[in-house]
C-alpha positions in Angstrom: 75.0 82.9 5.5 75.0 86.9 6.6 77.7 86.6 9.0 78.6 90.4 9.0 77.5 90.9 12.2 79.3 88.1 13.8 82.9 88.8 11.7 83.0 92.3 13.2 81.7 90.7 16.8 84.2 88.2 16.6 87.0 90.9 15.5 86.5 92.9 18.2 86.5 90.4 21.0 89.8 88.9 19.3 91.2 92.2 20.2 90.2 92.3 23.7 91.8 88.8 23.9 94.9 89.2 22.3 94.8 92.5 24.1 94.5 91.2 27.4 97.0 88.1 26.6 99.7 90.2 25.9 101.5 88.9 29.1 100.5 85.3 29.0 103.1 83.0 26.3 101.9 79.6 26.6 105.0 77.8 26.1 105.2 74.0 26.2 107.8 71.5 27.7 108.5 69.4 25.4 108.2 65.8 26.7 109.2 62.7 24.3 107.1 60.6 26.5 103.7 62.6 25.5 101.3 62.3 22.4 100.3 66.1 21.8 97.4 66.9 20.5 96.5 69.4 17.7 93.4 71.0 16.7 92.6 72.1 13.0 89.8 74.5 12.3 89.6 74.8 8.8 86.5 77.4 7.6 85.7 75.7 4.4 86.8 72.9 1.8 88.8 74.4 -1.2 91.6 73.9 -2.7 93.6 77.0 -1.2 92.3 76.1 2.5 93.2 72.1 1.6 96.4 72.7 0.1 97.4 74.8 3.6 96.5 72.3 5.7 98.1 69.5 4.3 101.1 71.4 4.4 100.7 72.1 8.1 99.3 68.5 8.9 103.0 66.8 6.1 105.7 69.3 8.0 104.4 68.7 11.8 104.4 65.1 11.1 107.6 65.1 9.9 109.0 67.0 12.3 107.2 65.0 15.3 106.3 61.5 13.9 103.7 60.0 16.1 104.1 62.5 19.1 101.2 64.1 17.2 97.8 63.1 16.7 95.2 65.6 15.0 91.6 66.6 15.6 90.7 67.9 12.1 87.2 70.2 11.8 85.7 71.6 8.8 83.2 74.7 9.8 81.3 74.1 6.1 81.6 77.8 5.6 80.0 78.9 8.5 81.8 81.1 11.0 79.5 80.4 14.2 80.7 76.9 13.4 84.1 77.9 14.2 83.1 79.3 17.4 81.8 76.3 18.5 85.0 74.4 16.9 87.2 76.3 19.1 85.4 76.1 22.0 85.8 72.4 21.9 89.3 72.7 21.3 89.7 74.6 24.3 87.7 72.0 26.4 89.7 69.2 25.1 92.4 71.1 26.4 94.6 70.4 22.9 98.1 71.3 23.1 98.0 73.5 20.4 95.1 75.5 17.8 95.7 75.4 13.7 93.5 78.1 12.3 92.9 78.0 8.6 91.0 81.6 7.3 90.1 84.1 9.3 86.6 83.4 10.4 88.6 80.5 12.6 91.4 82.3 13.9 89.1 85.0 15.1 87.0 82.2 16.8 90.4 80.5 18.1 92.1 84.0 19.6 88.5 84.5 21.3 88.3 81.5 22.8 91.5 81.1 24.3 94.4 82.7 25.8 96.1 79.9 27.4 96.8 77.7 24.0 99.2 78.6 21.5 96.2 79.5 18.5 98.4 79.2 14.7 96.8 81.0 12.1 97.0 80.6 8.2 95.4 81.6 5.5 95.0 84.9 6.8 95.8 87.9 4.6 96.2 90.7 7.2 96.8 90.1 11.0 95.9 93.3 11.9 92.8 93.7 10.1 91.4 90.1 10.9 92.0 90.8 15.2 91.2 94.8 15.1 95.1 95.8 15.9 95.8 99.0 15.4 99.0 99.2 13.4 99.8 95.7 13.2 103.2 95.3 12.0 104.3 92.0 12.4 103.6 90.3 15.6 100.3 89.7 17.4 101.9 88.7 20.6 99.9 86.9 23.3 99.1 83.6 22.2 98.7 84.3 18.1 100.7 84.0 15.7 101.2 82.7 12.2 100.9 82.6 8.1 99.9 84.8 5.6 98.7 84.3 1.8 99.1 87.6 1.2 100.6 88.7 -2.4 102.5 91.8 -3.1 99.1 94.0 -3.6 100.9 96.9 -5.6 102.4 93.6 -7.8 99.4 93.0 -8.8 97.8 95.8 -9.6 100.6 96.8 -11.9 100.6 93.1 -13.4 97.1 93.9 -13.7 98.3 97.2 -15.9 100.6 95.8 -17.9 98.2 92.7 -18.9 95.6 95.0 -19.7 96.9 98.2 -21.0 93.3 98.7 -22.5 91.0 99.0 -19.5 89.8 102.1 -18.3 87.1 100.8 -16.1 88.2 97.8 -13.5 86.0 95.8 -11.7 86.2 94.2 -8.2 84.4 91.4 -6.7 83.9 90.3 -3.1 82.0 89.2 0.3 81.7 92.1 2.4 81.5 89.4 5.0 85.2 88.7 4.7 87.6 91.3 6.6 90.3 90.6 5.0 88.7 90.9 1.4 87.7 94.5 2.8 91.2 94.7 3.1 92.5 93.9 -0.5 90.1 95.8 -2.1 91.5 99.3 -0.1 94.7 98.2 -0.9 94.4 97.5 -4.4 91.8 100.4 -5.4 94.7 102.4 -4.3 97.5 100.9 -6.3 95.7 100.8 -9.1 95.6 104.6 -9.3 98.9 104.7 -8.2 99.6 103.0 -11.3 97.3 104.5 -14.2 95.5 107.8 -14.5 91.9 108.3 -15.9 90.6 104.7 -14.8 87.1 104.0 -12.5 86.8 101.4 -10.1 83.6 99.4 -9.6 83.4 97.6 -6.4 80.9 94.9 -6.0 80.4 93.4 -2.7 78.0 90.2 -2.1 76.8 89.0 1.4 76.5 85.6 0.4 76.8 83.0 -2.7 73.2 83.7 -2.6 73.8 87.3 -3.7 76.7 86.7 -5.7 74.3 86.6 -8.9 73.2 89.5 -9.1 76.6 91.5 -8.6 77.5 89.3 -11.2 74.5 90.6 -13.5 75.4 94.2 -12.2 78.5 93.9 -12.9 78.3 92.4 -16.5 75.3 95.4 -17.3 78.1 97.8 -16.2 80.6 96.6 -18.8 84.2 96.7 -16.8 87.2 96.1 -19.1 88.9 93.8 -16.2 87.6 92.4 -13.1 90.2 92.0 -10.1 88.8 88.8 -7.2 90.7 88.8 -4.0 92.0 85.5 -1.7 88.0 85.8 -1.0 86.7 82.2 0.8 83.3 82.6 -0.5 84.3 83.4 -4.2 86.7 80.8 -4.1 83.5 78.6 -3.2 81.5 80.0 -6.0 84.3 80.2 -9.1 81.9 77.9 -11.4 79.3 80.4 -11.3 81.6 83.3 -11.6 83.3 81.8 -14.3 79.7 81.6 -16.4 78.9 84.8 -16.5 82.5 86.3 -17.0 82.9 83.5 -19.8 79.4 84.8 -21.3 80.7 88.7 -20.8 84.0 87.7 -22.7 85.6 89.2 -19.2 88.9 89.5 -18.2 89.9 88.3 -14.5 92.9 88.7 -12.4 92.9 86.5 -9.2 95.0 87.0 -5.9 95.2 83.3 -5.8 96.0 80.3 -7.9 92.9 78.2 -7.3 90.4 80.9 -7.8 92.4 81.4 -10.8 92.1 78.0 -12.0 88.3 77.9 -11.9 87.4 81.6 -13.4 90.5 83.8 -13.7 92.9 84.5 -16.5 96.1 85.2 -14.8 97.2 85.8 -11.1 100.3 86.3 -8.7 100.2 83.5 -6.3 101.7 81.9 -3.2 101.4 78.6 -2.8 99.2 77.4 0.2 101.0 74.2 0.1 104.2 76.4 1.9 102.5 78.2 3.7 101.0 75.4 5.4 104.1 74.4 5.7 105.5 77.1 7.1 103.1 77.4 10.0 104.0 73.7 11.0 107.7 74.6 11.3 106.2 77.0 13.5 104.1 74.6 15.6 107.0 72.0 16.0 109.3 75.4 17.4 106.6 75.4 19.9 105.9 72.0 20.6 109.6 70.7 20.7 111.6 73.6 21.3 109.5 75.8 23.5 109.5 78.3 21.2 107.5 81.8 22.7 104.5 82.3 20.5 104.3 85.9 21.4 107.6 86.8 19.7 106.9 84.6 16.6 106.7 87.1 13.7 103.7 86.3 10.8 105.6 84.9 8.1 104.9 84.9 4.3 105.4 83.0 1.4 108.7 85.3 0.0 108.3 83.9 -3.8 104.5 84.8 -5.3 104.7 83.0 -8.8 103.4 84.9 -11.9 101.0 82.2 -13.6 98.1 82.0 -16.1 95.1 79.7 -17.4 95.7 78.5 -20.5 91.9 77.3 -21.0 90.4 80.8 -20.2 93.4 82.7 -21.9 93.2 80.4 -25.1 89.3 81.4 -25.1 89.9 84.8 -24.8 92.2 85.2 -27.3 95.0 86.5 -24.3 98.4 87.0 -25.4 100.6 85.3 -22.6 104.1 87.1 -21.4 106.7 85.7 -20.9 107.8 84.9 -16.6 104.3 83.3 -16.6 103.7 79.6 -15.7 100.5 77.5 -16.8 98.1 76.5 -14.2 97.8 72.5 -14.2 
């Protein structure tokens, strides 16, 4: 699944949406007489992605009760399958667009302007709609969640876990934006926060060429190896977790369910809140009328310092204190 191509044609008409929307707030009126109708794009099925959604899906029930019925879509990991997701959303004419990962928000903000689009599971607004210094509101008809982690958190954690390693690693689809993102971010911090150390980056396409950056990456002998909130290695943790298992390979992940299938430690939200988060923000719109265009992107505002015992046990990983076990 190369989807390069479409990510950055998808980014750049999200821009000339939002863009263009920047003067049309679809606000609704809420009426108690009215079932409303919500669509739910999710990208792919794992456990970060699920987690967010039933958040959403437990909060906007809660808050609504039966005034809201779901139309729930999975894209199987395939980002023109959002596109055509959304596009049915739109010609349903739902009251309101849940987009979980950025391949679906993308797909959502391009498809509509007239329908207030929620995203989640997005790590940076502005780099997953092309906005020029993004700061914390999309306006137009976006808005939402991010599962962003303190990036300069976690490359000191990283640091201070392994005051050892001179030569880090960093694995990723170059078909994710927001991955692209991370890895900026984090190659910076890390020198921020030690002097003398190289950074490997090794970018995959697909899961099909995930094994052989892993290979590459093993041949090269890094000391650590740092995995972003990347979908597609999220997808593909059992293989990762072979051949860093084989490599004896220490592995900091940006979330907890990466962590859980490949990774030693981490720093994560919890996609469960965030989830719920962005269906506090649906029922402001639904119910209260809420303006989507001055809805700020809100965060999870406590990351959780946790570990693996399995994979730290095998790797004979001393664990700090301030760190909780991954069930």
């Amino acid at each position: 699944m190369k989807h390069t191509k479409l990510f950055a044609l998808l980014s750049t008409s999200a821009l000339l949406v939002t863009g263009c929307g920047k003067n049309i707030d679809p606000v609704i009126s809420w009426d108690p007489n009215k079932t409303y109708q919500v669509g739910i794009c999710q990208l792919v099925t794992h456990e970060a992605l699920d987690a967010a959604t039933k958040g959403f899906k437990d909060k906007l029930k809660e808050e609504l009760g039966d005034k809201v019925v779901f139309d729930e879509q999975n894209a199987a990991g395939d980002s023109a399958a959002c596109v055509t997701i959304a596009n049915t959303f739109v010609s349903k004419k739902v009251d309101l667009i849940m987009a979980n990962a950025t391949p679906a928000l993308q797909a959502a903000a391009n498809s509509t302007v007239d329908i207030p689009v929620l995203g989640t599971s997005i790590t940076d607004y502005g780099t997953a709609l092309n906005i020029k210094n993004f700061v914390d509101t999309v306006g137009g008809n976006v808005s939402g969640t991010s599962d962003l982690a303190p990036l300069d958190e976690q490359a000191k954690m990283m640091v201070e876990l392994f005051p050892e390693a001179k030569k880090f690693g960093i694995l990723y689809c170059s078909a994710e934006a927001n991955s692209k993102y991370q890895v900026d971010s984090i190659s910076k911090e890390l020198n921020k926060q030690k002097s003398g150390i190289s950074i490997n980056k090794y970018s995959f396409s697909d899961s099909n060429d995930l094994p052989s950056q892993l290979d590459k990456m093993v041949a090269d002998k890094v000391d650590a190896l740092f995995i972003p909130t990347d979908n597609t290695c999220a997808s593909n943790v059992e293989t990762i977790d072979a051949k860093c298992s084989a490599a004896g390979l220490k592995v900091f992940c940006g979330e907890e369910g990466i962590c859980k299938g490949c990774g030693a430690f981490t720093l994560s939200i919890s996609y469960y809140n965030i989830g719920v988060k962005t269906g506090e923000m649906a029922a402001k719109i639904i119910k209260e009328g809420a303006h989507i265009s001055k809805m700020k992107v809100q965060y999870d505002a406590a990351p959780v310092k946790k570990y693996n015992p399995t994979i730290c046990e095998r790797l004979g990983l001393t664990v700090p204190d301030g760190y909780v076990a991954i069930q």
